[in-house]
N, C-alpha and C positions, 0 to 999 in steps of 0.2 A: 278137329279137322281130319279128313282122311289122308291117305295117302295118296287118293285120285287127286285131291287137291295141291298137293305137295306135286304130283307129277306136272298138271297143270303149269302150276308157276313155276319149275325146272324148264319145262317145254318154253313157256313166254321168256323165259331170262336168257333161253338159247338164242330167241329169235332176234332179243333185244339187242344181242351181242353181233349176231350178224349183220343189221341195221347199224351196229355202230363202224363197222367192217374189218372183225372178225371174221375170217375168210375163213381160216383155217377150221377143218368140223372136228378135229381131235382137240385144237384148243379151246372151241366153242364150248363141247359137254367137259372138259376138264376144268376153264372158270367158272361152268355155272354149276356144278357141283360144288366147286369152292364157297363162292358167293349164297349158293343157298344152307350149305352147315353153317356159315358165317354168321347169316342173318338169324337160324334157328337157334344158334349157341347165347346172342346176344341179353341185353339186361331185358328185363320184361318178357321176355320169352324162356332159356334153357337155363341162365348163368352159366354159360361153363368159361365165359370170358366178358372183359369190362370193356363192352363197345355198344353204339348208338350209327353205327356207320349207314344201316340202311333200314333207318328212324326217317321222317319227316325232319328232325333236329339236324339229326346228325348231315342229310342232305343240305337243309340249310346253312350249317354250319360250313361246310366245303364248301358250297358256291360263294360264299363269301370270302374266303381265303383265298379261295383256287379261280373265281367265276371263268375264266378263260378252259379248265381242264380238268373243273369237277369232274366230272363224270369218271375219265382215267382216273383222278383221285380215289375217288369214292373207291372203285375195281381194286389200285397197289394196295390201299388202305385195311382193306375185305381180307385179303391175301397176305399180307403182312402178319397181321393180328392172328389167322391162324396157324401159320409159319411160326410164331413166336412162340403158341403155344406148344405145337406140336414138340420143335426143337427142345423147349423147357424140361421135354419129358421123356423123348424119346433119347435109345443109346445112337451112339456114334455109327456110320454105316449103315445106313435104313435109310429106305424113300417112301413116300405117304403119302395123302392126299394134298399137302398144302406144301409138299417138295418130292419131287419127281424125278430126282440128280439134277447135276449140270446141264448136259445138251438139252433136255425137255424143256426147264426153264429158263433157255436163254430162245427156244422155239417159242414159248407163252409167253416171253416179254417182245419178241419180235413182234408179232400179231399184235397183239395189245398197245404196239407204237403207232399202229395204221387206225386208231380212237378218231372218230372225227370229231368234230363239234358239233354233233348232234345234241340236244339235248334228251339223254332219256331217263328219266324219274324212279326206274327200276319200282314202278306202280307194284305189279305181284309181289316183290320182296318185299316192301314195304306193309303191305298187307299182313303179311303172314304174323299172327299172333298165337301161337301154341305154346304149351307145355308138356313133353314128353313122362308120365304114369310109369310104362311101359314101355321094354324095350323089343327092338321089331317095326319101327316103323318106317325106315326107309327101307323094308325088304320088296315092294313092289318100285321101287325108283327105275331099276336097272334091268333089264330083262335079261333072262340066262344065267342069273350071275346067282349063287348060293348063298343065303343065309350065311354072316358068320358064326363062327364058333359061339357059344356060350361064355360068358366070363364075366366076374366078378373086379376082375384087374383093372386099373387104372390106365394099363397101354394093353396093348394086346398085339403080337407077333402073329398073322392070318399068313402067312408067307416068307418062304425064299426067292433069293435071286440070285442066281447059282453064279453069275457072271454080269458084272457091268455093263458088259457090252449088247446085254440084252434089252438094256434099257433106252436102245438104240430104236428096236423096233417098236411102231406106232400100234401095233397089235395088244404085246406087252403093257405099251404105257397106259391103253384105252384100258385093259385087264384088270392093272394095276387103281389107275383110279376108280375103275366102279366097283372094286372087292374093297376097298375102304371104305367108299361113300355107304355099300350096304352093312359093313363093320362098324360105323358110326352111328347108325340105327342102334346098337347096346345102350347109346347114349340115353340119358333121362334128365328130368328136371334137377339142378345142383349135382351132377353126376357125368363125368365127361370120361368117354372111354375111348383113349387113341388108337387107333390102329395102325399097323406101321409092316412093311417087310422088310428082313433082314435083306443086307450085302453079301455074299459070302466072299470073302478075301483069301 
């Protein structure tokens, strides 16, 4: 699969967010960045974590639990699993792609309360069947944004954040999530590479 195609289903997963209304366009490209490492990390695809969330299963299986609020389901579920991860690995005082400090993610769970009952099948995530060889492959995701470092490490520090309170502006937060979505490109098959910036306190 290319990366054209990876762009593709990033673009429909933005649009599927706004249709659900997702208003907001910084938390639109910050869950669908999530939701799409999510889906690429899962079993059958990356391993780099034990989930089926945006499997045809795994959808069925929420609407059965949840049928009134799959859909929110499926999204907390996506973002949990790699919150879980990341925290597992990363140190204390760093924000990432699947945590963003406090104010950001109580701004992405605000948005995310306005889910209507639409039904939407997250069709392109579901689709997406790859195995990452090679690392490099979300370097076209993001435009602008550099290449991260090289590394063989398990996390990897691609930044500072000199002051909390920069985590304030929406400039920053947009910065901050697309220099890890393109630092998660390190990622490969059986091989997960966090990327995380420091706090400085």
């Amino acid at each position: 699969m290319s990366s054209e195609s990876l762009e593709d289903a990033l673009e429909t997963v933005q649009e599927e967010l706004e249709s659900l209304g997702v208003d907001d366009a910084l938390a639109r490209e910050v869950v669908s960045y999530r939701l799409l490492v999510e889906r690429l990390g899962e079993e059958r695809n990356n391993e780099w974590w034990e989930s089926i969330v945006f499997t045809e299963t795994g959808r069925d299986r929420l609407e059965e639990v949840t049928p009134k609020t799959a859909v929110k389901a499926r999204i907390d579920l996506a973002q949990r699993i790699g919150r879980k991860v990341e925290q597992d690995r990363l140190p204390e005082n760093t924000v990432s792609l699947f945590y963003l400090g406090p104010t950001a993610e109580s701004q992405i769970d605000a948005e995310l309360e306005n889910i209507g009952k639409e039904d939407v099948p997250f069709d392109a995530l579901e689709s997406l069947s790859i195995t990452f060889d090679e690392a490099g492959w979300a370097d076209g995701l993001v435009d602008d944004t550099e290449p991260a470092i090289d590394t063989t490490e398990t996390v990897m520090q691609i930044g500072d954040i000199s002051d909390e309170s920069e985590l304030k502006s929406r400039r920053t937060l947009r910065e901050v999530a697309r220099q890890c979505v393109v630092a998660y490109g390190h990622s490969t098959h059986n091989s997960l590479r966090v990327p995380y910036y420091n706090i400085d306190r």
